[in-house]
N, C-alpha and C positions, 0 to 999 in steps of 0.2 A: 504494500500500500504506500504511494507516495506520500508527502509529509502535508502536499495539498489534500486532498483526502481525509488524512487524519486529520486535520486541522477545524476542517468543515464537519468531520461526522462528532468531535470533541464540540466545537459551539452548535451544534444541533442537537445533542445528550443534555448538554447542560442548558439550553432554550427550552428544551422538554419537559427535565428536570423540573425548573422553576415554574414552566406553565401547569402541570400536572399538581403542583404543591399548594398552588394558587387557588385551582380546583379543588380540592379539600383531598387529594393523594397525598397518603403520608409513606414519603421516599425510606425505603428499609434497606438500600443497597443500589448504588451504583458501579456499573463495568462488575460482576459479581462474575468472578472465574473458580471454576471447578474441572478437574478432569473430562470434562465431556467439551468445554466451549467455557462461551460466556453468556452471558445475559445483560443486556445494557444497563437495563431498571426494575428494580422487583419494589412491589410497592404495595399498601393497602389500600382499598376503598372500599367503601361499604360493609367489610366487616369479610371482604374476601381476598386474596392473594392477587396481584395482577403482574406478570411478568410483561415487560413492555420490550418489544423491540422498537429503535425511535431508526428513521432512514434520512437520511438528508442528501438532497439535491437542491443545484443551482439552477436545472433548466427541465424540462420535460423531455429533451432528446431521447432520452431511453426509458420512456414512460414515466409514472406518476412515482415517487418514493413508496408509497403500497404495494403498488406491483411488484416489485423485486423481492417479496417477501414469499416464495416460492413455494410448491411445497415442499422440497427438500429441507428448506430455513425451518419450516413451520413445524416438520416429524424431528429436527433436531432441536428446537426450545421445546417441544413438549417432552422432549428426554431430559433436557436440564432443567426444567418445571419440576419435574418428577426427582430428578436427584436432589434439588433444592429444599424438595418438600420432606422429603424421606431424613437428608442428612441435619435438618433442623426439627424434626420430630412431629412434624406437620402434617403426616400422609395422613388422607381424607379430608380436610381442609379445603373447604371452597374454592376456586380459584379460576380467572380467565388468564387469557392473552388477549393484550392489546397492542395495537401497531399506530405509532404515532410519524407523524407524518412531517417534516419542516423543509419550507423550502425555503432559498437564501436567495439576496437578488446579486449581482456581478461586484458588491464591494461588501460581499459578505455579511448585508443584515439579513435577519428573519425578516422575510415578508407572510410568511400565513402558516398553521400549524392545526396540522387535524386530528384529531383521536381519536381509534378506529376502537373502541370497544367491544370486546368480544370477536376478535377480529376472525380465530380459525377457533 
């Protein structure tokens, strides 16, 4: 991953971050790494688990930040759902995936940010 890349999907976790917290998400783990991956955002709402995958793009060229959420992406967070829940003593505990969405405009502000709840 180039260090552009990194840069943009680092201010689009932490745009996420703060917009998700705003909405009454209470952040329990950012970039959360375990043996299987990572998970960007594991967080509560409502009284249930939501692992967030957040995508950040600058332009649409290769569709919307949603779409790239594959279903290869989607069978590997629900393994890391699953170990997160297991390795914190949580299995059976409520929980979605949600896919948050930022897009950035050419000098790198957030221009608009969707939250795909319950996303897969």
């Amino acid at each position: 991953m180039t260090m552009v890349r990194r840069r943009r999907g680092a201010k689009g976790e932490a745009a996420a971050a703060a917009y998700l917290a705003r909405k009454g998400y209470r952040i329990l783990e950012r970039n959360y790494r375990c043996p299987l991956g990572e998970i960007d955002l594991i967080a509560v709402d409502g009284g249930e688990i939501v692992f967030i995958e957040v995508r950040t793009r600058s332009s649409h060229a290769y569709g919307t930040p949603q779409e790239s959420v594959d279903g290869r992406k989607q069978v590997r967070l629900r393994r890391l759902g699953a170990y997160y829940l297991a390795a914190r003593g949580l299995a059976g505990r409520a929980c979605r995936f949600d896919v948050v969405a930022v897009m950035l405009d050419s000098q790198e502000r957030v221009t608009s940010i969707e939250v795909i709840k319950g996303a897969f």
